[in-house]
PDB file of N, CA, C and O in Angstrom:
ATOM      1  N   UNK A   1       0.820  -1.194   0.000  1.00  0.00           N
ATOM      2  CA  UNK A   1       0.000   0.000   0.000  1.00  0.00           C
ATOM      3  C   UNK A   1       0.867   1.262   0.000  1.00  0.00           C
ATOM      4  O   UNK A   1       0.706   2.332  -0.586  1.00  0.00           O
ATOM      5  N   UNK A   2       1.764   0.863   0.767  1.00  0.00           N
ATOM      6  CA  UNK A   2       2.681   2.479   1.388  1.00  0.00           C
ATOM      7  C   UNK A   2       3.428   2.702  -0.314  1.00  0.00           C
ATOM      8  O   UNK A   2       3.546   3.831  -0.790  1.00  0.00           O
ATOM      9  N   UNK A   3       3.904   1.358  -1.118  1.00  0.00           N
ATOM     10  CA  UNK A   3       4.691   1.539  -2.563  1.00  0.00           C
ATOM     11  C   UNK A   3       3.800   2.380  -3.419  1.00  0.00           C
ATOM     12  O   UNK A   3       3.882   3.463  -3.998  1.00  0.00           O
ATOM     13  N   UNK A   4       2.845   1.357  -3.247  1.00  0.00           N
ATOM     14  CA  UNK A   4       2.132   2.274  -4.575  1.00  0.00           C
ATOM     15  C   UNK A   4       2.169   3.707  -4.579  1.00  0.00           C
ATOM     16  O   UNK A   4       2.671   4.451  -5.421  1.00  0.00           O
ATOM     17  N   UNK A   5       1.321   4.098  -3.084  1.00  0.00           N
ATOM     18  CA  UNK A   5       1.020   5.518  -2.337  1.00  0.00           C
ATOM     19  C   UNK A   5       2.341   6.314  -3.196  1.00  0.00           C
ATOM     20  O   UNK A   5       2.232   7.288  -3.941  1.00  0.00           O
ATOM     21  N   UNK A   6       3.622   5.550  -2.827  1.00  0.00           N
ATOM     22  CA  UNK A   6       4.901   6.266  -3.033  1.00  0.00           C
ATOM     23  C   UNK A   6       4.987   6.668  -4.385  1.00  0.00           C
ATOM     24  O   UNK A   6       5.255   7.788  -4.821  1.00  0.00           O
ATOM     25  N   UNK A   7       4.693   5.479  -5.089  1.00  0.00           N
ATOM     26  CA  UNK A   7       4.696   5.673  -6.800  1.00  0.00           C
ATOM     27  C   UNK A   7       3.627   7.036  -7.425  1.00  0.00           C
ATOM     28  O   UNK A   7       3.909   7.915  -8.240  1.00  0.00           O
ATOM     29  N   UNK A   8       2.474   6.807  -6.755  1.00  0.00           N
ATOM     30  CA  UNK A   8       1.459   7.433  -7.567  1.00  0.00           C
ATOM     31  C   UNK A   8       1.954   9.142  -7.078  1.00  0.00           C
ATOM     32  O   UNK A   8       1.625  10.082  -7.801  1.00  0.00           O
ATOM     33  N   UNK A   9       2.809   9.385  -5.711  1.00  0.00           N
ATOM     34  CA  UNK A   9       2.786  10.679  -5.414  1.00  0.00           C
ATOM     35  C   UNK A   9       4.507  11.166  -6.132  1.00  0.00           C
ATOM     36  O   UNK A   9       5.094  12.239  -6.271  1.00  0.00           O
ATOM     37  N   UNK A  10       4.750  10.076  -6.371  1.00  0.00           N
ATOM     38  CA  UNK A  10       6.571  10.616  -7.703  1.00  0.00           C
ATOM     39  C   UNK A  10       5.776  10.491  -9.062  1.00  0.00           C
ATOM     40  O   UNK A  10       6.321  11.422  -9.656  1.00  0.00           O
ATOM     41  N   UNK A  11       5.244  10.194  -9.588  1.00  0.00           N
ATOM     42  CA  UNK A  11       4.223  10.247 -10.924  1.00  0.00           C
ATOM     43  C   UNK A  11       3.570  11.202 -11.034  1.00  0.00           C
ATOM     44  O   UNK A  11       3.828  11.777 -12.091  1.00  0.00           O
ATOM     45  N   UNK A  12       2.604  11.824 -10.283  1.00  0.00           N
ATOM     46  CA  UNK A  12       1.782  13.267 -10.301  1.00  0.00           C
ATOM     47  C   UNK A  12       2.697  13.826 -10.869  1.00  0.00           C
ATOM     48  O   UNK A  12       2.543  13.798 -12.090  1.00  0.00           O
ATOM     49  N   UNK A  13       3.911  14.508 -10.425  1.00  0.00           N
ATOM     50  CA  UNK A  13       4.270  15.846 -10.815  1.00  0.00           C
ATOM     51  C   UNK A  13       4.913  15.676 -12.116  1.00  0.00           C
ATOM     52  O   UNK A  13       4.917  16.660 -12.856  1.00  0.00           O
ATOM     53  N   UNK A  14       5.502  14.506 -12.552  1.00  0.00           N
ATOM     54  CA  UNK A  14       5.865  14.157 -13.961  1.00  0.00           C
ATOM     55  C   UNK A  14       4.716  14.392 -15.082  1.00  0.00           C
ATOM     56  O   UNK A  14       4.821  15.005 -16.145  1.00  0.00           O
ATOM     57  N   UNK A  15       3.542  13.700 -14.513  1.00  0.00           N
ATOM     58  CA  UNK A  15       2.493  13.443 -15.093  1.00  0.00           C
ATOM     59  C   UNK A  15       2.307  15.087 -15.773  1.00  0.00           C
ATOM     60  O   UNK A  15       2.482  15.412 -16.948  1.00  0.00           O
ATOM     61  N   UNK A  16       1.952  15.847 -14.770  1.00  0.00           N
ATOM     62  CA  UNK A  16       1.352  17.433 -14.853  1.00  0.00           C
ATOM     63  C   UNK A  16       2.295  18.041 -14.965  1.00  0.00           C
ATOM     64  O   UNK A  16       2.146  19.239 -15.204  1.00  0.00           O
ATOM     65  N   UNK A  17       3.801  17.444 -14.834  1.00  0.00           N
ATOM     66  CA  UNK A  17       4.339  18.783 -15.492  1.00  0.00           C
ATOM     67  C   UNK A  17       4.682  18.990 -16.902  1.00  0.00           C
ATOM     68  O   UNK A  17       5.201  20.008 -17.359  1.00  0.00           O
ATOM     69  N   UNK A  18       4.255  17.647 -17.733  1.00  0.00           N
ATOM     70  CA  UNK A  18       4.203  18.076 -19.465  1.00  0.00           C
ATOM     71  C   UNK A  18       3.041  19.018 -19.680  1.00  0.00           C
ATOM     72  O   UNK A  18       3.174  20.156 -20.131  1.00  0.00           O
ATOM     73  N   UNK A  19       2.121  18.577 -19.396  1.00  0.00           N
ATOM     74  CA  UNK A  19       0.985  19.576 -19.339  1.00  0.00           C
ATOM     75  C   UNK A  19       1.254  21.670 -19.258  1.00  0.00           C
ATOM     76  O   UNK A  19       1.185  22.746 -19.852  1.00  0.00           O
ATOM     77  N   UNK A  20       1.498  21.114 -18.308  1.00  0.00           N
ATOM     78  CA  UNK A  20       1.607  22.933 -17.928  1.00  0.00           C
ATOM     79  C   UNK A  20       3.299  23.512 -18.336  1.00  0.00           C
ATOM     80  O   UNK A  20       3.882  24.520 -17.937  1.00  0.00           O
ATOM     81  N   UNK A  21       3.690  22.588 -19.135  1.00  0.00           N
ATOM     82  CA  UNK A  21       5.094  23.298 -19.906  1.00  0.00           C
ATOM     83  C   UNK A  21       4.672  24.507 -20.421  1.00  0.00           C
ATOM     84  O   UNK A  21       3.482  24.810 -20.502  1.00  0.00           O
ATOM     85  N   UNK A  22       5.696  25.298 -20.817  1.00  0.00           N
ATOM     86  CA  UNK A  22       5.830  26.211 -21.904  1.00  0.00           C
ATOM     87  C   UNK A  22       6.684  25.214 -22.903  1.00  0.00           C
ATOM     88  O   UNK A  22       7.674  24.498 -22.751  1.00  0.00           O
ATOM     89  N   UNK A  23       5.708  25.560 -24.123  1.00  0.00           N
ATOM     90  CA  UNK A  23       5.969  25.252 -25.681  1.00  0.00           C
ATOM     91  C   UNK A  23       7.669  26.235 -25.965  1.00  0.00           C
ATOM     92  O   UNK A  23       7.822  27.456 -26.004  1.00  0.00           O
ATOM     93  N   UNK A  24       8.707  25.140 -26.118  1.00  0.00           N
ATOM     94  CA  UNK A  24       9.934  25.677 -26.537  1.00  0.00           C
ATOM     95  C   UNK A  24       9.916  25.795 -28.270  1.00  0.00           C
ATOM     96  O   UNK A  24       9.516  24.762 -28.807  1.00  0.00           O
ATOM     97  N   UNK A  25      10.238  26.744 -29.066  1.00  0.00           N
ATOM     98  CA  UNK A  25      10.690  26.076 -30.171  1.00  0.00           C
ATOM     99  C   UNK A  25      12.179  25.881 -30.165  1.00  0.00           C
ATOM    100  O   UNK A  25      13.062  26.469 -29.541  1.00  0.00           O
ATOM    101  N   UNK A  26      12.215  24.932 -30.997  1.00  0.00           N
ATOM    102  CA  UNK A  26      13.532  24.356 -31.533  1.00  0.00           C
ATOM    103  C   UNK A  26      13.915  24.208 -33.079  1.00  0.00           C
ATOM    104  O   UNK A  26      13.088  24.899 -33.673  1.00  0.00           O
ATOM    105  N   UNK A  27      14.346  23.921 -33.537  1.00  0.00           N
ATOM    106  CA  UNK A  27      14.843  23.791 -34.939  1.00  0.00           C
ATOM    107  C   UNK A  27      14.818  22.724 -35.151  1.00  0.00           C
ATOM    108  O   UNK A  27      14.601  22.550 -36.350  1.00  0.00           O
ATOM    109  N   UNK A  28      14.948  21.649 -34.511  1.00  0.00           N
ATOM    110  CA  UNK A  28      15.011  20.324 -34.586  1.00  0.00           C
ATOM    111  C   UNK A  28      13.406  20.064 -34.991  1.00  0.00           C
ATOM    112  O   UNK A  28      13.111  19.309 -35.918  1.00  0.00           O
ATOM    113  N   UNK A  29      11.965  21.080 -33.846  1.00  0.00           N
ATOM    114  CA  UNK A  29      10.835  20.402 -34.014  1.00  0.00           C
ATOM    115  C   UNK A  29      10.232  20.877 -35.256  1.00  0.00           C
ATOM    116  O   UNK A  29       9.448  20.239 -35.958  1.00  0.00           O
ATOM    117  N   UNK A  30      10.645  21.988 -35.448  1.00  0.00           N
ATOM    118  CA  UNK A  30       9.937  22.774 -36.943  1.00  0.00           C
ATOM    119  C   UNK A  30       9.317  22.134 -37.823  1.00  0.00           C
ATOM    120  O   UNK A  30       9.451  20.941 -37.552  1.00  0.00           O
ATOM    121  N   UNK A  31       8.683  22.270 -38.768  1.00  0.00           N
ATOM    122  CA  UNK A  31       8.695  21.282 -39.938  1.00  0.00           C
ATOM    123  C   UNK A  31       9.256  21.930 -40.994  1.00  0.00           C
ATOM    124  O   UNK A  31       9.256  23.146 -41.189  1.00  0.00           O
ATOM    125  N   UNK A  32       9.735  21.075 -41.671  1.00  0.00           N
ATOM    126  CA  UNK A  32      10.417  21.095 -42.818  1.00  0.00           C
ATOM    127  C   UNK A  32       9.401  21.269 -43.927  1.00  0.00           C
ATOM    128  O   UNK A  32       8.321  20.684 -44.005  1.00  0.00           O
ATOM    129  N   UNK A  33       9.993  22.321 -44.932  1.00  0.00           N
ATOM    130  CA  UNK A  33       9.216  22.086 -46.499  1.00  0.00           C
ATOM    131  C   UNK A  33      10.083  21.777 -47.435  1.00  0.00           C
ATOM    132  O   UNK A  33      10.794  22.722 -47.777  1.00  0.00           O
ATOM    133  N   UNK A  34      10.253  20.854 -47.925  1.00  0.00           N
ATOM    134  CA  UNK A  34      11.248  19.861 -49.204  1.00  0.00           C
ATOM    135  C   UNK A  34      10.385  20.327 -50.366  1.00  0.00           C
ATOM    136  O   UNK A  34       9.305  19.750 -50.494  1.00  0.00           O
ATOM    137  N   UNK A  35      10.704  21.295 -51.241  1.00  0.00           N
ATOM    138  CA  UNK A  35      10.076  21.233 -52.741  1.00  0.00           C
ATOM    139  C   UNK A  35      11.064  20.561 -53.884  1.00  0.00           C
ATOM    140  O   UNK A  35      12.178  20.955 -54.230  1.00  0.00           O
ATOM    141  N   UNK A  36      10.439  19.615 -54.282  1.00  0.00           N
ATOM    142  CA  UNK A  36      11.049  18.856 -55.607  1.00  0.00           C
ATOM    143  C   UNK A  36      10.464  19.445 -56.551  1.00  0.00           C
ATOM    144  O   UNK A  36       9.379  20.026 -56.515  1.00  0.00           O
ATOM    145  N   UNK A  37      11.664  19.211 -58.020  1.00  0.00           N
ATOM    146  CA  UNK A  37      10.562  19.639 -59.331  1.00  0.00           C
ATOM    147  C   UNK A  37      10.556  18.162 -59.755  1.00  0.00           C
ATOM    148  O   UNK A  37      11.327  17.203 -59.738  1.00  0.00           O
ATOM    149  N   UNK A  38       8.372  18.670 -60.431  1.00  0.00           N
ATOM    150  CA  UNK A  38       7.718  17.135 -60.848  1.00  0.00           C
ATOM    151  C   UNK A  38       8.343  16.962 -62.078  1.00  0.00           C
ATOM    152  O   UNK A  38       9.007  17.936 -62.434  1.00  0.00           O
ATOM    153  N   UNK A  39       8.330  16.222 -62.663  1.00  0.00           N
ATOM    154  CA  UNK A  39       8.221  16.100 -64.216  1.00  0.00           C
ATOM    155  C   UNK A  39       6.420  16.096 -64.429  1.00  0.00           C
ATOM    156  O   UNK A  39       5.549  15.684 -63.663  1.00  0.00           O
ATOM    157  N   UNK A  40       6.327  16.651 -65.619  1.00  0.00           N
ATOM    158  CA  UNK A  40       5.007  16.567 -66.043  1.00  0.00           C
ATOM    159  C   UNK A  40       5.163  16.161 -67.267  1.00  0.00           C
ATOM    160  O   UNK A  40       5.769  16.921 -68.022  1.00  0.00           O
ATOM    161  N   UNK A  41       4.712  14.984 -67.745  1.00  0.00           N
ATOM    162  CA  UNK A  41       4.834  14.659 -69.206  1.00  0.00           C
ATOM    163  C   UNK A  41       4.132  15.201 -70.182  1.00  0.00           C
ATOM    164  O   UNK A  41       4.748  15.546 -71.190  1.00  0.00           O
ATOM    165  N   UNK A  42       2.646  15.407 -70.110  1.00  0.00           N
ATOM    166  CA  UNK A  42       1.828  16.130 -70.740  1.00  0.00           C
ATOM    167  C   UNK A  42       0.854  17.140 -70.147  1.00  0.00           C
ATOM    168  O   UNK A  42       0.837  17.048 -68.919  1.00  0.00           O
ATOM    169  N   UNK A  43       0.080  18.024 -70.603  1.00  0.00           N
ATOM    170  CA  UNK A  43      -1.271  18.793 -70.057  1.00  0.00           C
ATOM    171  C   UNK A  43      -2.168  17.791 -69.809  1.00  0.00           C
ATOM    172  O   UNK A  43      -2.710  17.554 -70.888  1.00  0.00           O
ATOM    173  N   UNK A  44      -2.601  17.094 -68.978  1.00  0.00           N
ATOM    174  CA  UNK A  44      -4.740  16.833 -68.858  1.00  0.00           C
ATOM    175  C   UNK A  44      -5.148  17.686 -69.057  1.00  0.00           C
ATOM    176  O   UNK A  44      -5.141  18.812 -68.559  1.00  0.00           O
ATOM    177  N   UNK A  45      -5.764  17.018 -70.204  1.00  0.00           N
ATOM    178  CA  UNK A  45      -6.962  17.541 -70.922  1.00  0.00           C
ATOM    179  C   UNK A  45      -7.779  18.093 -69.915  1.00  0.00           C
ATOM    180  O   UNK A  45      -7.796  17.664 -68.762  1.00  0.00           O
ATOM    181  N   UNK A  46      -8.660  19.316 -70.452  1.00  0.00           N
ATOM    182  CA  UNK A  46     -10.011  19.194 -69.541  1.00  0.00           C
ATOM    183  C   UNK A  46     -11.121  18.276 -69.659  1.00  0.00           C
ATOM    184  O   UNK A  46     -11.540  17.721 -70.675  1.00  0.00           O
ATOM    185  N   UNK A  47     -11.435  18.218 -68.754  1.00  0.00           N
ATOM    186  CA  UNK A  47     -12.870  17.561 -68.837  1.00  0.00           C
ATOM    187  C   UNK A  47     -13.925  18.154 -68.247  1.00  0.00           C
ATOM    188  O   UNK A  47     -13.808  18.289 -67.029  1.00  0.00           O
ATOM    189  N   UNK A  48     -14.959  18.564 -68.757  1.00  0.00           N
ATOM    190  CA  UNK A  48     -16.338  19.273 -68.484  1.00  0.00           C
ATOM    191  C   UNK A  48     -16.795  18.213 -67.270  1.00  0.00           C
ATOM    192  O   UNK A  48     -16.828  16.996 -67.452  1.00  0.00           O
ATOM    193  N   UNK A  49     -17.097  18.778 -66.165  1.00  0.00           N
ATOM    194  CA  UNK A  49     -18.047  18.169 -65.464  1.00  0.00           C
ATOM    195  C   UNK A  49     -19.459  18.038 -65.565  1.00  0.00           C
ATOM    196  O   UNK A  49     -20.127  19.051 -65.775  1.00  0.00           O
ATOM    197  N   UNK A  50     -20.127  16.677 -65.415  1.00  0.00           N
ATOM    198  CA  UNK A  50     -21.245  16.029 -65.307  1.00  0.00           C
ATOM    199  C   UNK A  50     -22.978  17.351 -65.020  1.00  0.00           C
ATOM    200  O   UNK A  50     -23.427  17.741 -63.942  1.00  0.00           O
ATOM    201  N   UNK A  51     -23.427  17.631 -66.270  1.00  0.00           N
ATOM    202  CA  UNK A  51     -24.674  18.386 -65.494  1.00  0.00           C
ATOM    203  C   UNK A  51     -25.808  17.670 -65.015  1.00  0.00           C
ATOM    204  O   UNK A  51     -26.891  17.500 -65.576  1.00  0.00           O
ATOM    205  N   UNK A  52     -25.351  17.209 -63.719  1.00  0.00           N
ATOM    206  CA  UNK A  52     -26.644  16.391 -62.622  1.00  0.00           C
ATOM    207  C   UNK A  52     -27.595  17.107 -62.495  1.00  0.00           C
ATOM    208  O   UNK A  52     -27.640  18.253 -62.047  1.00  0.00           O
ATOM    209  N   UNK A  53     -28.910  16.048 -63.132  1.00  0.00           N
ATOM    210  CA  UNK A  53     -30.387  16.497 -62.295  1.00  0.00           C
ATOM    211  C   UNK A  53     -30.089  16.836 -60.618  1.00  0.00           C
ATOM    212  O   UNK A  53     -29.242  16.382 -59.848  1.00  0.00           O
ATOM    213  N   UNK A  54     -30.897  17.577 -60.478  1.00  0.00           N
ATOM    214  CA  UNK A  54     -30.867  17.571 -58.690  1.00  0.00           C
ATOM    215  C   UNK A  54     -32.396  16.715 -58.647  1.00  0.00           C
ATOM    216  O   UNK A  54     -33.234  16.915 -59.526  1.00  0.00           O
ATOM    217  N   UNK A  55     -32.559  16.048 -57.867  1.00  0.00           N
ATOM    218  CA  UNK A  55     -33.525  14.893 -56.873  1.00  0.00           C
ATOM    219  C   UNK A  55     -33.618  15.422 -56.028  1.00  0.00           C
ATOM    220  O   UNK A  55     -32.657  15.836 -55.379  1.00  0.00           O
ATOM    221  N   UNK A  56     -35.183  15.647 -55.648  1.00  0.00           N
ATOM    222  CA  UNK A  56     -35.623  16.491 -54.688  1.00  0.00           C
ATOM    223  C   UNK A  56     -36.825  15.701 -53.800  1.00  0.00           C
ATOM    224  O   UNK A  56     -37.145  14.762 -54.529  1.00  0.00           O
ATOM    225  N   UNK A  57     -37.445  15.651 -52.866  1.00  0.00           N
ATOM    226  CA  UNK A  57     -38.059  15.179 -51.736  1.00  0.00           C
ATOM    227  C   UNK A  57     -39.684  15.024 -52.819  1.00  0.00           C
ATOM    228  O   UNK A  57     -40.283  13.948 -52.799  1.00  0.00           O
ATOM    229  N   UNK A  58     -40.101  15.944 -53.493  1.00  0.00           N
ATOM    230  CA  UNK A  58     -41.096  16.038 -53.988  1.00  0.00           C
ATOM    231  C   UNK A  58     -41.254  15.170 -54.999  1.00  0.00           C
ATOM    232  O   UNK A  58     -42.096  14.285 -55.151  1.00  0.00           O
ATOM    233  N   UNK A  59     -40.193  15.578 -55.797  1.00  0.00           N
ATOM    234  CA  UNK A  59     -40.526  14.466 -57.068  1.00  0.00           C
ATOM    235  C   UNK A  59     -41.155  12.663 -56.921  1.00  0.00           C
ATOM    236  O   UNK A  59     -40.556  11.930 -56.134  1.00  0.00           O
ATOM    237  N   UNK A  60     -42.081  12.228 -57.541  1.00  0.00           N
ATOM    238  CA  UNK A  60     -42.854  11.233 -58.085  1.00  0.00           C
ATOM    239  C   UNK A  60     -41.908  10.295 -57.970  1.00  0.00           C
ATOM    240  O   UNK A  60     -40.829  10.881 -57.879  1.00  0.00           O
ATOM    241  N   UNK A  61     -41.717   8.732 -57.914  1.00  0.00           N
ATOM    242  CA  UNK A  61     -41.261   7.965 -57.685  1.00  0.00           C
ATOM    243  C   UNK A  61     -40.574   7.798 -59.230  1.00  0.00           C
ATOM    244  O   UNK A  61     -39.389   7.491 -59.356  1.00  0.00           O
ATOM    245  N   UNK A  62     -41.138   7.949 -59.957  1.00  0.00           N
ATOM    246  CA  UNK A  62     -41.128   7.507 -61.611  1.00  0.00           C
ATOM    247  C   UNK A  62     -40.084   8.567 -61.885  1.00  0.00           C
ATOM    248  O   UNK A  62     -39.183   8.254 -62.664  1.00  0.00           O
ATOM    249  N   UNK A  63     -40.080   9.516 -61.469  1.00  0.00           N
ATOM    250  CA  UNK A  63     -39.418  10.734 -62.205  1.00  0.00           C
ATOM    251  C   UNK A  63     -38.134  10.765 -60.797  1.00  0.00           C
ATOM    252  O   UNK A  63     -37.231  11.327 -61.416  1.00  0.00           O
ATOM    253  N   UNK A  64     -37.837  10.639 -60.075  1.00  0.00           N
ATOM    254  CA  UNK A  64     -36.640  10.163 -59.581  1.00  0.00           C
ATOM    255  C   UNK A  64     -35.787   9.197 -59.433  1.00  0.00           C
ATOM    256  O   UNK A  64     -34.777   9.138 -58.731  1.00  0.00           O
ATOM    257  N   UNK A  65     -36.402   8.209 -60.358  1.00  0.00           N
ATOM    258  CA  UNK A  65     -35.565   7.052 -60.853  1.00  0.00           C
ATOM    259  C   UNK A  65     -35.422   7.093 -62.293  1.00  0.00           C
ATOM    260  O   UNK A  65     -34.601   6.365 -62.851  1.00  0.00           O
ATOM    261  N   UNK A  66     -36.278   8.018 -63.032  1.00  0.00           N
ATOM    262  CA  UNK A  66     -35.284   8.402 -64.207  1.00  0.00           C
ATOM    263  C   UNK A  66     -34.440   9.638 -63.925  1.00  0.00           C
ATOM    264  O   UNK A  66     -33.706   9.714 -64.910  1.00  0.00           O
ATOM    265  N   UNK A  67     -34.129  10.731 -63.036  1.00  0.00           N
ATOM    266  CA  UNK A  67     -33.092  11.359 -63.140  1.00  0.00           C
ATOM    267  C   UNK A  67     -31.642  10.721 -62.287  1.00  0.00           C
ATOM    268  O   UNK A  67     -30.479  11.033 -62.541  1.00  0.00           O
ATOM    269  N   UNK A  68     -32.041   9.899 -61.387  1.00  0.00           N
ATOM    270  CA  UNK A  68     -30.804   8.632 -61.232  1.00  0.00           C
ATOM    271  C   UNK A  68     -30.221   8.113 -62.210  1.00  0.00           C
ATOM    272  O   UNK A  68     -29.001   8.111 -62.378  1.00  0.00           O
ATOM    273  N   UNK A  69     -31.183   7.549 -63.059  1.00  0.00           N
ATOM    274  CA  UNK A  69     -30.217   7.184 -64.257  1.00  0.00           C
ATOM    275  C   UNK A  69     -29.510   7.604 -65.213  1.00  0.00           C
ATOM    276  O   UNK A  69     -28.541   7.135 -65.809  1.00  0.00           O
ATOM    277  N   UNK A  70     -30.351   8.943 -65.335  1.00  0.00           N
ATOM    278  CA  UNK A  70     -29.525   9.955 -66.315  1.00  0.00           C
ATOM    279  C   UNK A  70     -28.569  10.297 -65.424  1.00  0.00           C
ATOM    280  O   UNK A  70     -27.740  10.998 -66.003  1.00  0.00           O
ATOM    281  N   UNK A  71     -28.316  10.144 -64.377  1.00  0.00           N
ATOM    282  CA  UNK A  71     -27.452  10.950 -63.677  1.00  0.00           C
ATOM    283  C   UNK A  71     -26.282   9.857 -63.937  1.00  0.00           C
ATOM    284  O   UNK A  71     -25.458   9.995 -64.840  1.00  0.00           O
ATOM    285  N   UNK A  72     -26.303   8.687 -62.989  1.00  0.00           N
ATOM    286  CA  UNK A  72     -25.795   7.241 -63.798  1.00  0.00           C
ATOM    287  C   UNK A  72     -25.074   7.348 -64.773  1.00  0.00           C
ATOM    288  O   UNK A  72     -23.874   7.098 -64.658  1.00  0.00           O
ATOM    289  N   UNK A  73     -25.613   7.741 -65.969  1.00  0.00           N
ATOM    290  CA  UNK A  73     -25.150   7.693 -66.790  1.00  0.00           C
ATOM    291  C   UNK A  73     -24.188   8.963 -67.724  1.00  0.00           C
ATOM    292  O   UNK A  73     -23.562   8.940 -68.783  1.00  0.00           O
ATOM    293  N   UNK A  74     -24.543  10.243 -66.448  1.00  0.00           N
ATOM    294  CA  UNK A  74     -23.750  10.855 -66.839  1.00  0.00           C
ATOM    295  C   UNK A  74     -22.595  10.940 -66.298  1.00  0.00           C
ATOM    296  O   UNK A  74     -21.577  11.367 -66.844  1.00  0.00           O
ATOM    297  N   UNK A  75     -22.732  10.432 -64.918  1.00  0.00           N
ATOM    298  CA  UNK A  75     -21.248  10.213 -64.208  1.00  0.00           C
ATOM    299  C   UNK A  75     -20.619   9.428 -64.750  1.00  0.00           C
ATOM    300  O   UNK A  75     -19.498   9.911 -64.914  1.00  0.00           O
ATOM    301  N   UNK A  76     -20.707   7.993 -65.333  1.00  0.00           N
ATOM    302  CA  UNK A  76     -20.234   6.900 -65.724  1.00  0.00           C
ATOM    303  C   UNK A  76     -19.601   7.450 -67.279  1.00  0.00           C
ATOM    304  O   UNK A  76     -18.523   6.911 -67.533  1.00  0.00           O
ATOM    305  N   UNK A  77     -20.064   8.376 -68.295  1.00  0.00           N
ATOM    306  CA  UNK A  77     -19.244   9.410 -69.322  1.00  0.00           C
ATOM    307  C   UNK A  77     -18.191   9.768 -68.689  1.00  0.00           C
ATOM    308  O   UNK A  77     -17.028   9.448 -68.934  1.00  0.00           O
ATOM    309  N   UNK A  78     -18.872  10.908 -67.286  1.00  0.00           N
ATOM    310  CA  UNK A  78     -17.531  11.389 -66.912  1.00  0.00           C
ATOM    311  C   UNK A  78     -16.032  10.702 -67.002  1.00  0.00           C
ATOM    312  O   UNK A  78     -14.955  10.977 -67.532  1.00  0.00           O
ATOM    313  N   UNK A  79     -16.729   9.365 -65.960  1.00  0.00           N
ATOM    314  CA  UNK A  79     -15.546   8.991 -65.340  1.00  0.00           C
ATOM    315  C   UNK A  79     -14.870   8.311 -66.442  1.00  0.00           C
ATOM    316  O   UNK A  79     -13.647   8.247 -66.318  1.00  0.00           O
ATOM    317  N   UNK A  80     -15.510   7.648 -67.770  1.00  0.00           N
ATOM    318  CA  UNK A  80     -14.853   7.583 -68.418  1.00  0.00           C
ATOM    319  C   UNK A  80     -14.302   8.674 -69.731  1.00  0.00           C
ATOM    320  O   UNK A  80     -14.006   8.006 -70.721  1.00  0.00           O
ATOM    321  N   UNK A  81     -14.192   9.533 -69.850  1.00  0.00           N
ATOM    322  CA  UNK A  81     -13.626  10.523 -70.213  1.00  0.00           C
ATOM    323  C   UNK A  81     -12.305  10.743 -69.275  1.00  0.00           C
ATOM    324  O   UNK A  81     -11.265  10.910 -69.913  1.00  0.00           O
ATOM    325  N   UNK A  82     -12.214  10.764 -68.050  1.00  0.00           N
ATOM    326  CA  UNK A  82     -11.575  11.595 -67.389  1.00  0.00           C
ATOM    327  C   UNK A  82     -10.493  10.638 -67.213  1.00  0.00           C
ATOM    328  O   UNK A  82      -9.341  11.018 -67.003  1.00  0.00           O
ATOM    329  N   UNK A  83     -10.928   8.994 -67.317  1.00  0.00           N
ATOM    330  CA  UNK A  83      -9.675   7.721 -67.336  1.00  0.00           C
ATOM    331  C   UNK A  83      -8.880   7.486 -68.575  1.00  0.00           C
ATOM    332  O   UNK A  83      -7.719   7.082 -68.518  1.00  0.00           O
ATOM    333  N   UNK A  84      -9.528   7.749 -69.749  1.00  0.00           N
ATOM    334  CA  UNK A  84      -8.924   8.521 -71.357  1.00  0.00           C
ATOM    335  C   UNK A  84      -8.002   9.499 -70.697  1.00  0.00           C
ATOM    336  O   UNK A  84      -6.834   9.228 -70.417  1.00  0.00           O
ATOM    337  N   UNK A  85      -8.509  10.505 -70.490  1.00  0.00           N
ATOM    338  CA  UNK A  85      -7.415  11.726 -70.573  1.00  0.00           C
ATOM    339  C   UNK A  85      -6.159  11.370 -69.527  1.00  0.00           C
ATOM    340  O   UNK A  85      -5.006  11.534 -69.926  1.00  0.00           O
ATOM    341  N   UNK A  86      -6.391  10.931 -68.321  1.00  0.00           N
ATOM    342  CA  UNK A  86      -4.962  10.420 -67.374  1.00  0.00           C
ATOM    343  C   UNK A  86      -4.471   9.622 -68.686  1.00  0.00           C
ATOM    344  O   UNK A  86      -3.429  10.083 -69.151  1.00  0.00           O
ATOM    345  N   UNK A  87      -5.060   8.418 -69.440  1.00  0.00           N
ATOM    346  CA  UNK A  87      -4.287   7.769 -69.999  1.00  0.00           C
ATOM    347  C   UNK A  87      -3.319   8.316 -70.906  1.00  0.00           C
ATOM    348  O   UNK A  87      -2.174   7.916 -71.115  1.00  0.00           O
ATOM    349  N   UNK A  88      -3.997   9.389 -71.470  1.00  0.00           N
ATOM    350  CA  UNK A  88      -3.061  10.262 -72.165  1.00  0.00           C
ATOM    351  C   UNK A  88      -1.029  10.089 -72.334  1.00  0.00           C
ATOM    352  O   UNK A  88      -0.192   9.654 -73.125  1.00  0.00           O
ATOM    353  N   UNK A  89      -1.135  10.891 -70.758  1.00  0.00           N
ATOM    354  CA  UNK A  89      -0.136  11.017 -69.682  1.00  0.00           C
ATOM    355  C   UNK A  89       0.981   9.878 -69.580  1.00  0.00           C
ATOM    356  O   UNK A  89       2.195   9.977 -69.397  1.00  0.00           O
ATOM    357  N   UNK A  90       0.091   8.672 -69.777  1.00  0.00           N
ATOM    358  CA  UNK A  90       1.433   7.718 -69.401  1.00  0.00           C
ATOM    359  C   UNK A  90       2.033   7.106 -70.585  1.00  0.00           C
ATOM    360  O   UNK A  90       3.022   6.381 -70.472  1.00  0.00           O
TER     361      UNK A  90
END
């Protein structure tokens, strides 16, 4: 009983005194900024983004499962357009 007692009252002040430090700087903690130059082989292309229906709370059951699909199907252009143009690149 008396050890522990001993332990837990040499631990407190370790414990609390990171806490209530003052923040030193150092040079050592800084962070570093490393700029490399990229290579860029080519421009990407642009690619126009997708004009999504908006789906709204109101709309009819019928008419929000056809602007899902148009939508579907306009993301699925996108994304393939936009996997063309990276391909470009390599």
């Amino acid at each position: 009983m008396r050890k522990t007692l001993m332990v837990l009252l040499l631990a407190f002040p370790f414990l609390f005194s990171c806490a209530t430090a003052v923040k030193q700087e150092c040079p050592v903690c800084q962070p570093k900024i490393v700029e490399k130059p990229v290579i860029v082989r080519c421009e990407i292309p642009e690619v126009p983004p997708a004009n999504l229906e908006k789906i709204t709370e109101q709309d009819p059951y019928d008419e929000r499962l056809r602007k899902l699909i148009k939508n579907y199907g306009l993301l699925k252009e996108e994304n393939y357009l936009l996997r063309k143009a990276t391909e470009v690149c390599r």
